[in-house]
N, C-alpha and C positions, 0 to 999 in steps of 0.2 A: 624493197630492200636495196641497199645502196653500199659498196665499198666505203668502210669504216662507221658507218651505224653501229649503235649497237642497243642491246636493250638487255633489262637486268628484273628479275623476281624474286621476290620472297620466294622459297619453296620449303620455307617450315621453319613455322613461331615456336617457340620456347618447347624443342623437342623433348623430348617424356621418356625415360625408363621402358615405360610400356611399349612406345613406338618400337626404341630398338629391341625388347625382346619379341613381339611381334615380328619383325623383320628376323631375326635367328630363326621362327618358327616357317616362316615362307622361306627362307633360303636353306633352310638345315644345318644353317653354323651357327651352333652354340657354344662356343668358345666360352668360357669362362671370366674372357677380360670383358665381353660383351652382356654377361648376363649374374654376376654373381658379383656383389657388392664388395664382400669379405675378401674374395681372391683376389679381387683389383685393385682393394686397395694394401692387405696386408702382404699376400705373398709377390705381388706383380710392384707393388710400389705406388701406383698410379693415383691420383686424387679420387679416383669414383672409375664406373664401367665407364665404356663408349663406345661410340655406332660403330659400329660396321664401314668399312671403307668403300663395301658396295652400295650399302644404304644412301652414304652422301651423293656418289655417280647416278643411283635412282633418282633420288631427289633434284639434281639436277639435270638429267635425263628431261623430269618431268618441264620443265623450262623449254629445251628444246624443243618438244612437241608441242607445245602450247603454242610456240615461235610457230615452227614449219609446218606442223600440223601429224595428228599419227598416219605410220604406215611411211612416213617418207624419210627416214633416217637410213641411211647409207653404212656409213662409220659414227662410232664416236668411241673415246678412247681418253684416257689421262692418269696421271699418277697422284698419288694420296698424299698431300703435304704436313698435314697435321691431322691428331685428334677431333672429331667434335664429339664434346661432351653432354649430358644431359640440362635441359636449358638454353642452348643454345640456339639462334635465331639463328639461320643462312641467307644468304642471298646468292642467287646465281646471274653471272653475266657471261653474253653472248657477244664478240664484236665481228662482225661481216669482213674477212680478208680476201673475197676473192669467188667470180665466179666459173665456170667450168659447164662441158659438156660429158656426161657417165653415157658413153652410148648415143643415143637420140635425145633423154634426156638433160634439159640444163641444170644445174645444182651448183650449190651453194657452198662455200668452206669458211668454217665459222671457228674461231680463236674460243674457249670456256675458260670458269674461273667462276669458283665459289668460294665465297669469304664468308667470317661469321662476323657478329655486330662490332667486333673489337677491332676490323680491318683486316684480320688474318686470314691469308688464303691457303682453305685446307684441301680444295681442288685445283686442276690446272692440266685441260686435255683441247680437244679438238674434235670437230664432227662435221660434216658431208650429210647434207641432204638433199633430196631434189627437191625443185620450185618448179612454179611453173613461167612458161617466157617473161610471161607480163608484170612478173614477182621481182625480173629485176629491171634496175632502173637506171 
């Protein structure tokens, strides 16, 4: 890894109705704009339900460990910019800002940002993990 690399994944083809009520069942929010068709679209206004705004941080979550590897994530953290809807393909991107020592530890600070196919970015955080020395470059 290098200042300003960066690298970017899929983390979920043509998401599913099922995916996010699944995810209401591990998380215990079932909110109703998340799981009930009729209420999101007739009393809520909304085109159809949609994820969870934790679901998409998991999903991209999963990106970072894939990157740094598990067990080594420090921080990560961001805010929810948009909806994503059922159907919707993501992609999460990682770019390298900067590295640091947490302790004895050297680690890494990484810029986030997940878009769906249409270009729009419905994430947008930051996250700290450690590496190891030879990780940077």
């Amino acid at each position: 890894m290098k200042v300003g690399e960066t690298f970017s994944m899929i983390v979920v083809e043509n998401l599913t109705r099922t995916q996010i009520v699944r995810y209401a069942g591990a998380s215990g929010d079932f909110h109703r704009l998340h799981t009930d068709e009729f209420y999101a679209t007739q009393s809520a206004g909304f085109p159809s339900v949609f994820a969870h705004g934790m679901l998409t941080m998991g999903l991209t979550g999963r990106m970072l460990t894939d990157l740094v590897g598990d067990g080594r994530l420090i921080s990560f953290g961001g805010r929810f910019l948009a909806q994503v809807w059922p159907g919707d393909t993501l992609e999460a991107h990682a770019k390298v800002v900067g590295f640091s020592r947490t302790g004895e530890e050297p680690s890494v600070s990484l810029l986030v940002s997940t878009t769906n196919l249409k270009g729009e970015e419905v994430f947008r955080g930051s996250a700290v993990a450690r590496v190891d020395d030879e990780t940077q470059a």
